[in-house]
N, C-alpha and C positions, 0 to 999 in steps of 0.2 A: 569237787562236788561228789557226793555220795550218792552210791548207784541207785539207793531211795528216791534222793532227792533232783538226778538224773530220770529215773522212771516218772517220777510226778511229774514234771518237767515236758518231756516227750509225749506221755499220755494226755497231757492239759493242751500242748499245740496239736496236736493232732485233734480234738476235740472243739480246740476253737476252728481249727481252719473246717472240718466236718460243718460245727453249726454254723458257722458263717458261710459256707454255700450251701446246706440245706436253707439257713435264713433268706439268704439271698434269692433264690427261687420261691421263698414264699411273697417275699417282700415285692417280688415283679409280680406275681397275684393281685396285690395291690393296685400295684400299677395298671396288668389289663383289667381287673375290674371298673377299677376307676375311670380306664380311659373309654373303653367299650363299653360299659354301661351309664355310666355318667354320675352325677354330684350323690344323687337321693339315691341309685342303684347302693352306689360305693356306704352311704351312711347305715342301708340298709342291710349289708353284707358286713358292714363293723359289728351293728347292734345283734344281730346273728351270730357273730363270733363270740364275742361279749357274752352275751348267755349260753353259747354252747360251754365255754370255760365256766360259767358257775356253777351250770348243773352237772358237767365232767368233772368238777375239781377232787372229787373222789380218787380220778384215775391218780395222781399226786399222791393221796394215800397210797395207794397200790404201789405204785411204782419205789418209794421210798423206802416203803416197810418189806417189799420182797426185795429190794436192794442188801439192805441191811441184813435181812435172814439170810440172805442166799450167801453176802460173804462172809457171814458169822458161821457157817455150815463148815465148821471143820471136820465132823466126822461121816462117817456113811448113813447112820439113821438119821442124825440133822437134816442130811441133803436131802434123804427121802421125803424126810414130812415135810421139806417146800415142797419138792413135787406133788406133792398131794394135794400142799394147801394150792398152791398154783392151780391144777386141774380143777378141784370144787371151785375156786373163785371164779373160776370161768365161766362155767356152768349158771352159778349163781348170778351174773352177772345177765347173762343171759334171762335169765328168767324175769329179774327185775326192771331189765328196760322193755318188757312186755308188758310189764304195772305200767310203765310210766309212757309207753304211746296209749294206754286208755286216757290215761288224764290228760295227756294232751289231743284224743281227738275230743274229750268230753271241752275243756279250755281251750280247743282251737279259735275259734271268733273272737275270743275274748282277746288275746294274745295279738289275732292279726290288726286287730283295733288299735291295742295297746301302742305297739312299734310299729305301727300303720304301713302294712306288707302288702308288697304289692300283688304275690304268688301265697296262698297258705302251703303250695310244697315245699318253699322255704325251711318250715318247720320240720318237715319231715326229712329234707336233709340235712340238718342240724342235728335229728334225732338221731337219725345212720352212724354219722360221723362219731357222736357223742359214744354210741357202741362199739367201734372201734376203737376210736381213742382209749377204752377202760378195758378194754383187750390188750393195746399194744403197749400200754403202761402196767402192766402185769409181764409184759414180755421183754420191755426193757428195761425194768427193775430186774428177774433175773440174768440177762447180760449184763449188767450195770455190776451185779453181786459176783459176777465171776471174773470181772475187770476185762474184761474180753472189749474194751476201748474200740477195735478194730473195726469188729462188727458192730458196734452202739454207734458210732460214728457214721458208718454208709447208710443204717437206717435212716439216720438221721437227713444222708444227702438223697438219698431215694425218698424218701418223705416229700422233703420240698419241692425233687424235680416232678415227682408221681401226680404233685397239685397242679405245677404251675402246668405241666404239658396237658394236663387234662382239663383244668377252666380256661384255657386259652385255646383248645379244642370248641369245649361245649359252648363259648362265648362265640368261637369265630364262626362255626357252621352251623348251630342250632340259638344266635341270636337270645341266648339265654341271660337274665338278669342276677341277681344275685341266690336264684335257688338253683340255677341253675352252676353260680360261681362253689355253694356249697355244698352239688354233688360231684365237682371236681375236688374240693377237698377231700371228700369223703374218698373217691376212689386211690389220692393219694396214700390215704392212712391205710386201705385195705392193700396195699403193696408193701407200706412198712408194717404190717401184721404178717403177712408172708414170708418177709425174709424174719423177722423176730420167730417166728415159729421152727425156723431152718435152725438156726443157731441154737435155739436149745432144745432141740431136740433130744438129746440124750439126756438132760434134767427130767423132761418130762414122761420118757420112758423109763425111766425108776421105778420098780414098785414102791406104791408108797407107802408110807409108818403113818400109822394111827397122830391126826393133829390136834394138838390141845386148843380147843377152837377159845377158850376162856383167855387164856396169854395170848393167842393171837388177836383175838378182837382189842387186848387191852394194849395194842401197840396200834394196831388199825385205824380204831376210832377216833384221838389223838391228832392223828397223822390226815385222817382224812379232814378233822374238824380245819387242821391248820391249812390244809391246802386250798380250801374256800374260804376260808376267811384269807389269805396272798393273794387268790386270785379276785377279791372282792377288789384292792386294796390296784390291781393290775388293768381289771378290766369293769368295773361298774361303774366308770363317770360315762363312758358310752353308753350304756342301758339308760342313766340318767337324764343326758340331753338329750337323748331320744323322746322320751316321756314328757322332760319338760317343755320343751321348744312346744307350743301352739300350731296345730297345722296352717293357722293363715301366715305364718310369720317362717316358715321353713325355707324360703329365697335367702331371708334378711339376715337368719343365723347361718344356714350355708353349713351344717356339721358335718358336711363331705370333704369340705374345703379348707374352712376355718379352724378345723379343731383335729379331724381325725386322721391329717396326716402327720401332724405334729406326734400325737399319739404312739401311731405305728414307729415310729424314730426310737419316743420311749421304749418302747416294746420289746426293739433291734438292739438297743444297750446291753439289756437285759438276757435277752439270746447271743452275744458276744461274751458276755462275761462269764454266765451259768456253767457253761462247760470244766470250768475248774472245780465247781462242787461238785459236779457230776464223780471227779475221780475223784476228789477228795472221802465223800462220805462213805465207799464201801474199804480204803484203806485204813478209816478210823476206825469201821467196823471190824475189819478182822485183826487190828490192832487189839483192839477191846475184849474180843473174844479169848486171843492168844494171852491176855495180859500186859502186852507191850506200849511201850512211851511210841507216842508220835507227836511229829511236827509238821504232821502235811496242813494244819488248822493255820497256824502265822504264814508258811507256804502259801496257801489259798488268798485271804485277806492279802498280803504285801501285795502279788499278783493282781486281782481283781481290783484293790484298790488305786493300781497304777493304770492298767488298762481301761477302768471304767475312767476314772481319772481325767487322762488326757481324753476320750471320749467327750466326755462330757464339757472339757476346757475346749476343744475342738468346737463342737455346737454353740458353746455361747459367743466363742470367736465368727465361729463363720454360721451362723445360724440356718440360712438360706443353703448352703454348700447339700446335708443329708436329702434336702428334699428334693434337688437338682438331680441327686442322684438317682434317688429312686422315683419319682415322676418327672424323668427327664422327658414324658411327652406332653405332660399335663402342667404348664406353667400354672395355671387355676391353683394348685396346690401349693404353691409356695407363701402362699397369703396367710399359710399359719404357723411361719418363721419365728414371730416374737414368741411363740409357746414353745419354741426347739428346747430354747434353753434349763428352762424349769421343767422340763421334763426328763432329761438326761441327766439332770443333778438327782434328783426326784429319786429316780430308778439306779442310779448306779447306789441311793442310799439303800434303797430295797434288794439290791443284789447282796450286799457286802451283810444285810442283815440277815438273809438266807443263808452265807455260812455260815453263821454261827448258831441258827436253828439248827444246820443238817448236821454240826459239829453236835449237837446235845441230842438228832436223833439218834444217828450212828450209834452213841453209846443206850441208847432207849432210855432216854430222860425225857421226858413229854411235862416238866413241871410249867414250863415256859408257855403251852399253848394257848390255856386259859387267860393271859394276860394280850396274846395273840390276836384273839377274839374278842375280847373288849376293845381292841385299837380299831380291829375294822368296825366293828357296829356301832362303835363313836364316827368313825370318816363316813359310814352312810348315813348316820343321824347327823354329824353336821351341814353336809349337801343337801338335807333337805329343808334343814332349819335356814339356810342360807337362800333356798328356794325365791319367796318374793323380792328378795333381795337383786338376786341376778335377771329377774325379769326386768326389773326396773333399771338395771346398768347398762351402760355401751355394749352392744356386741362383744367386742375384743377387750374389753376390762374383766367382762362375767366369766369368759372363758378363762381368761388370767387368774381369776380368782379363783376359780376350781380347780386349777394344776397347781398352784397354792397351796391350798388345801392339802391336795393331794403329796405336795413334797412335806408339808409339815407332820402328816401324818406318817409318811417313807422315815422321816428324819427319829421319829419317836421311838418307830418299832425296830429301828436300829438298834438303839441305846438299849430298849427294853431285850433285844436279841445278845448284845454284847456284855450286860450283867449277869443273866442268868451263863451263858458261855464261861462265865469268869468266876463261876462262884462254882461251879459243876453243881449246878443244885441236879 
């Protein structure tokens, strides 16, 4: 084995075993939400989550596109104008989620209506979080760009432990529900912004070079469009049966129980596998830069498609087993076992479709995106047109039918991720 392919190797287990106990600690989050706060707490803290990811999915640009620059940076004025651009996006960032707590105190009622909240602070720790998250995705894009694995990794486990020790605090002594579950996350993320700020520090003390904000936006935009349109495709069937389920009928459907543990299992595939793109993308990147052939792309795929793989053979074998595991005090939750398994197939298809996105960003080919985005805005247009539909179904069929959906969709954007991959458009 070649020391390439040795270093990809070693930097991909260490990155899973990294994400799989920073995962792991978020995933008992779950758990004490779930268990200390109970069914409607817990569905409430999903649909929170769920919309923090659509309106963060920006950070995903961020983090991609200063991935890509920062290991495409082979000379000294490259590296500087990240630094720069990195420092202004920060800035900007800043300013912009001050637009956007206006619009949200002006839509506050509207909102708590909407997802029928029990706290409107709720929102405002969603907002918190939502600002760090687009902070520390600028910070671990560039670790990510300088392969510094080491350090991306502990954020990663300081991440999850930072939430779970903090909502399993504010849950146990201040009796708090899910906004209170969400300013435990939030403090988590401000811990992994702390140490992301350590690590690159000397990037960011650079003086920095004049940035061509025209090339940069036109990798940015792109990058940020695709990242909400994945996270549509990740996290918008919760925002959905939130909205749709009837408040007199919220016992009968149960999306605390029936649906959104299943969910979180998807989720957990997904952050098991991710960590091979994570090293993948900034080695195509400075591949690309240098001129050089690489193979870290069938690397990644062989990999993720074996791991996600048995995964997902696992779940449909033992369906019941992931959620024993992770609500091993909350049997209530294992009641949305039959949805293990099309969920795990689902999402190991949307993993294996995201390397070959991050293969075409790496080299800044964004033809792919536009195609991207019409898959999600067909799966939210189909969920809705399906709407009277699932009112009128069993419980547990309607649900079935929307992870469904949901895989047939995963399965699409594969194929449309693995032609364009194949064609180097």
């Amino acid at each position: 084995m070649s020391d390439s392919k040795g270093s990809f190797f070693r930097n991909s287990a260490w990155m899973v075993l990294a994400t799989v106990l920073g995962g792991a600690a978020m995933m008992l989050v779950h758990n004490v939400v779930s268990k200390r706060g109970g069914a409607e707490a817990y569905a409430e803290f999903k649909t929170l989550l769920s919309s923090f990811y659509v309106i963060a999915a920006v950070g995903g640009g961020l983090w991609t596109l200063f991935a890509q620059q920062q290991a495409a940076a082979v000379t000294e004025a490259e590296m500087r104008r990240v630094a720069g651009a990195a420092r202004r996006v920060g800035l900007v960032i800043l300013l912009l989620w001050i637009g956007v707590a206006v619009v949200l105190w002006i839509g506050q009622a509207g909102l708590v209506r909407l997802w029928k909240l029990s706290n409107p602070a709720s929102l405002w720790a969603t907002w918190l979080l939502g600002l760090l998250t687009l902070w520390v995705s600028v910070l671990k894009g560039l670790v990510q760009g300088r392969q510094n694995f080491l350090v991306l990794g502990w954020i990663a486990i300081l991440d999850g432990l930072g939430r779970f020790g903090a909502v399993l605090l504010i849950l146990t002594l201040f009796a708090g529900q899910a906004a209170g579950a969400m300013v435990g996350a939030a403090v988590g993320c401000a811990g992994a912004v702390a140490v992301g700020l350590w690590a690159v520090r000397g990037t960011l003390s650079l003086k920095p070079e004049p940035v061509p904000w025209r090339a940069w936006l036109g990798g940015f935009v792109p990058l940020a469009l695709n990242a909400a349109a994945l996270q549509l495709f990740q996290q918008y069937d919760n925002m959905f049966w939130k909205a749709l389920i009837p408040a007199d009928r919220l016992d009968d459907w149960n999306l605390g129980e029936r649906y959104s543990p299943a969910q979180t299992v998807g989720f957990g595939i997904t952050q098991f596998t991710v960590p091979l793109a994570l090293v993948m993308l900034p080695r195509i990147a400075r591949s690309a830069a240098k001129g050089e052939r690489s193979d870290t792309l069938r690397l990644a795929v062989i990999s993720v498609g074996v791991l996600g793989g048995l995964a997902a053979l696992g779940c449909t074998i033992l369906p019941r087993l992931p959620l024993q595991v992770m609500f091993f005090n909350k049997p209530e939750n294992w009641a949305a076992a039959p949805l293990v398994p099309w969920f795990a197939w689902g999402m190991t298809a949307f993993t294996l479709s995201n390397l070959f996105l991050n293969d075409q960003f790496a080299r800044r080919r964004f033809a792919v995106v536009p195609g991207v985005i019409l898959l999600a805005a067909a799966y939210v247009i189909t969920l809705h047109l399906l709407r009277p539909r699932l009112l009128s179904m069993p419980v547990a069929d309607a649900y079935c039918l929307g992870v469904q959906t949901l895989g047939g969709f995963n399965l699409a954007l594969l194929a449309l991720a693995a032609v364009f991959s194949r064609r180097r458009v």
